[in-house]
Residue, then its C-alpha position, 0 to 999 in steps of 0.5 A: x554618954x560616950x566614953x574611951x574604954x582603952x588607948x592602945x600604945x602602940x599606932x596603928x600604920x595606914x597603907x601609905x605609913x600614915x600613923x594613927x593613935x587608937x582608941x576603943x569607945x563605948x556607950x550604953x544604948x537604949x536596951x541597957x547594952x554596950x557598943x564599941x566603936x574605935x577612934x584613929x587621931x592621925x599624928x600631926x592632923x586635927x581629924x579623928x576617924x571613927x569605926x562603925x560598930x565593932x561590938x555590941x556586949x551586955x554591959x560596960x566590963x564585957x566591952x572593956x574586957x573586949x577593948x582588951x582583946x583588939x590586936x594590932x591586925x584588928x585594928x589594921x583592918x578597922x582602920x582601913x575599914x575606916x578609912x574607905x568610909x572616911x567621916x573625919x571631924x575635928x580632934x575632941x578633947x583626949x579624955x573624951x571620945x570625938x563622937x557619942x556613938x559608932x558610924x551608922x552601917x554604909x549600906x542596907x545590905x550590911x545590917x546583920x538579918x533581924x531575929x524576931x522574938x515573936x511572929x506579930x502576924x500569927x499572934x494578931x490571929x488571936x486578936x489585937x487586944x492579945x498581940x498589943x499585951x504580948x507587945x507590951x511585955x518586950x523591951x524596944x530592942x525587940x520590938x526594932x528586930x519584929x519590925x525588921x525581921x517582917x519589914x513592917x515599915x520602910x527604914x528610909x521613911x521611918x527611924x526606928x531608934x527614934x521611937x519608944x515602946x509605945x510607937x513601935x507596938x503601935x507600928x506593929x498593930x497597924x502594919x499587921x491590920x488585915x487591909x479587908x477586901 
């Protein structure tokens, strides 16, 4: 569940003097870490918007400890940053944020490159009984970065956050099969 780390006193101005009341969400995801996401309420409108992704820290004192740290040209920058993407909804109840999670990235091309903890192809070397142990050991998260980092399946076919441990080592095995002559 979502939750509204810290709301910012002071508004936050558009380019056209439009004022905004800001506030820094969070939530635990799946591997056990934050995200932080900012929500605008514009003044006298029933829209909220919201950020992408701001922040992702390992656990909820890290992300309230950043929500700290915003200065008002940051939060210049993310509303406008926003606002180019602008996904309004309608006003949730103050104490609770208006969405449960960050705007999903606008592009591909914006995703940060995944880091494999391991290369699944060099260790199917060894045998699959072996890659499916040494898969067994990693948190889902990882598992995510594998398959990004070595394009094992076509994010536009395939929501990786909707599988569990299991579906995803299963994804690994199978897209590392030798396809034989």
């Amino acid at each position: 569940m979502a939750d509204v780390l810290l709301e910012f006193e002071k508004p936050v101005l558009d380019a056209d003097g439009g004022r905004y009341a800001a506030r820094a969400c969070g939530r635990e995801t799946e591997d056990g870490r934050w995200e932080g996401w900012i929500e605008f309420v514009p003044e006298g409108d029933s829209l909220v918007l919201r950020s992408e992704r701001e922040t992702t820290q390992p656990n909820r004192t890290d992300a309230e400890y950043w929500a700290t740290g915003l200065t008002p040209v940051y939060l210049e920058g993310a509303l406008h940053r926003t606002l180019e993407a602008r996904e309004p909804v309608f006003q949730a109840p103050p104490e609770r944020p208006a969405y449960d999670g960050p705007a999903p990235p606008r592009g591909h091309e914006r995703k940060a490159r995944a880091t494999a903890i391991l290369d699944p192809f060099s260790v199917r070397a060894q045998g699959e009984e072996v890659l499916r142990r040494e898969l067994g050991a990693l948190r889902a998260w990882h598992l995510r970065n594998i398959v990004r980092a070595h394009r094992l399946a076509d994010e536009h076919r395939v929501d990786l956050e909707s599988l569990g441990e299991p579906e995803l080592v299963d994804l690994i095995v199978t897209a590392t099969r030798d396809p034989g002559p």
